[in-house]
N, C-alpha and C positions, 0 to 999 in steps of 0.2 A: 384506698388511695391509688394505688396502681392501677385499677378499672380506670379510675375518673379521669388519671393521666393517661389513658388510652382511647376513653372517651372524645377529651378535648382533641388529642394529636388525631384521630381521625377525622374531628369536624374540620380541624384548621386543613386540612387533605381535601375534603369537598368542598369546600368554600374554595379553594384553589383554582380546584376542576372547573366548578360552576364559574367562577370570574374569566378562563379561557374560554368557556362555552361564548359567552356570552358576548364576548369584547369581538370587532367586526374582523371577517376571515378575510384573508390576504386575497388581494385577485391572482388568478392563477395567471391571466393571459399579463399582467405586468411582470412577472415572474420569469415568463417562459419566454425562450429562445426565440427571436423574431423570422419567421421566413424565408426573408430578405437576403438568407446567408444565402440560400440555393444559388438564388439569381447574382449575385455578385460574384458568385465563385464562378458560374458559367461564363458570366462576360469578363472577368479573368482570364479565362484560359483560351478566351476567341482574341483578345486583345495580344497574350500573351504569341499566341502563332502569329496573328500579322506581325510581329516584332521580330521572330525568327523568321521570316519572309524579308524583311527590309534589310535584316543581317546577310540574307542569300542574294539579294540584287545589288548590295553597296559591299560585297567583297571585295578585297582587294585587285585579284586579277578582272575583274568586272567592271567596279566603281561605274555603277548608273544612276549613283548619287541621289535616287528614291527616296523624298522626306515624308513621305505618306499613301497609305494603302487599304484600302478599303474594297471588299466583296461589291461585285461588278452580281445584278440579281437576273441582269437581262437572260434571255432564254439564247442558250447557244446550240448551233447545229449537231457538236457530239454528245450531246444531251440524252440524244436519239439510241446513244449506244452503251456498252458495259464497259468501258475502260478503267487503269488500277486506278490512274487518276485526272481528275478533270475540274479546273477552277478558270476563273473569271473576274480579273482584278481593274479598277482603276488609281494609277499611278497619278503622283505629282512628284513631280524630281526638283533640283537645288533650283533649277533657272524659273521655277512655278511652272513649267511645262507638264498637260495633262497627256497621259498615254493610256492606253486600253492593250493589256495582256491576257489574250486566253492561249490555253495548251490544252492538250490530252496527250493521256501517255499511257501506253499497253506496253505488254509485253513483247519484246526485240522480235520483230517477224517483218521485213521490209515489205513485203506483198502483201499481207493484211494490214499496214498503215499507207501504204501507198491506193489501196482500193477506198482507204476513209478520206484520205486528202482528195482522190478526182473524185468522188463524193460532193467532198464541202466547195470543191473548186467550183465544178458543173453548177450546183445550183447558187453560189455565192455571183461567180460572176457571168458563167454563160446562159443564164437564165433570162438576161437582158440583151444578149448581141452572142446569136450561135458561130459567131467569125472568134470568136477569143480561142485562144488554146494555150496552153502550156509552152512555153519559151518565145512565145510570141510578144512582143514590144506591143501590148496595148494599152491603156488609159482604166486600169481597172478601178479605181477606188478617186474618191472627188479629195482626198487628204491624202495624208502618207502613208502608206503601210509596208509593213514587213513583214514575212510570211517563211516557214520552213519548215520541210518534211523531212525527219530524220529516221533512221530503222526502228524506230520506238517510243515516238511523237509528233506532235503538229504545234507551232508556236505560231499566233496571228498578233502583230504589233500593230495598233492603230495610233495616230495621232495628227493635229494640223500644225505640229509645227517636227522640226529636222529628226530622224530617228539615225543613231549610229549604228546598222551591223553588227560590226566587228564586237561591239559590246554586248549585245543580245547572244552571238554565237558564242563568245566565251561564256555564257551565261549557260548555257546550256552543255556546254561541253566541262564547266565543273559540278553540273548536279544531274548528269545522266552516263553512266559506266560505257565504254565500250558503243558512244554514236558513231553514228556513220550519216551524213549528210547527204539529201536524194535531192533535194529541189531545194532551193534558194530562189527567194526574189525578191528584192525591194523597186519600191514608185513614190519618188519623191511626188510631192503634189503638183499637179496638171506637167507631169511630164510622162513619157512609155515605163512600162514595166520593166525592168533590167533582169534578168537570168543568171544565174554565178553556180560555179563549182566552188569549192572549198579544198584547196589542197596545201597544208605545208603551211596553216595557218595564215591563207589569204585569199581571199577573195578574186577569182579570176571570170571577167566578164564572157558568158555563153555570146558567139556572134549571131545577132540579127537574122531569125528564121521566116 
């Protein structure tokens, strides 16, 4: 009696086996983790920086009221060189007004970013008219632009419609330690290039050279 009930309990055991054998196997790839995570978590984290960028341009001592921001792909001239950092953005602010912001920015040495600005200056704008120079009231750019060379960056503000200054320089004077301001220039459209110092948090216009 004990065989025959050890006989049955081992059939009932393979007939078990044999019906998993049998019955159709799970697909793996409906099972398994989809790909897809890679790529969502990457454009997370590039969404996630333009977000901490819209928070640095609509601070409060700032307020340049930027409703969106997006990687600017064109090729720029300090492209050409190793700086700590170097982007290229285009803006839309509260009034729908589009702007174009490139910088770079090295380490604090006024005479090595001053040699990258007459650089970018020479072939940006005297590459069309060898009469242009530096403090000179000329017609550089067919829109707006703003422009500044500080002891450890270069800021170029394009746009066709008003750019404010004052809000770009406090822009920059709360996310760079210890600037010092070498050249300034804004040129509203189809008017001369204006020239400024920065002293004492204001704007004082260079006279007509």
């Amino acid at each position: 009696m004990p065989n025959r009930l050890t006989f049955i309990l081992s059939l009932l055991v393979l007939i078990s086996c044999s019906e998993n054998k049998s019955g159709k196997m799970k697909d793996l790839e409906s099972i398994r983790s989809k790909s897809t995570y890679q790529h969502k978590k990457k454009m997370t984290t590039v969404e996630r920086g333009l977000d901490t960028l819209l928070a640095v341009y609509n601070q409060d001592s700032v307020e340049l009221t930027i409703q969106s921001i997006e990687n600017d792909t064109n090729r720029f001239f300090f492209q050409e060189f190793n700086p700590l950092e170097l982007a290229q953005f285009n803006l839309i602010d509260a009034s729908n007004h589009a702007l174009n912001h490139q910088y770079v920015r090295y380490k604090p040495d006024s005479i090595y970013v001053k040699n990258h600005f007459f650089n970018w200056f020479d072939q940006t704008f005297c590459q069309r008219n060898l009469s242009i120079r530096i403090y000179k009231r000329d017609n550089l750019y067919p829109g707006n632009i703003f422009f500044v060379c500080t002891n450890q960056s270069i800021h170029v503000v394009k746009s066709e419609t008003k750019i404010d200054p004052m809000k770009w320089l406090k822009l920059i004077q709360r996310t760079e330690e210890k600037v010092e301001f070498i050249y300034i220039c804004h040129q509203k459209k189809n008017k001369p290039a204006l020239w400024y110092t920065f002293k004492q948090n204001k704007l004082i216009l260079i006279p007509a050279q």
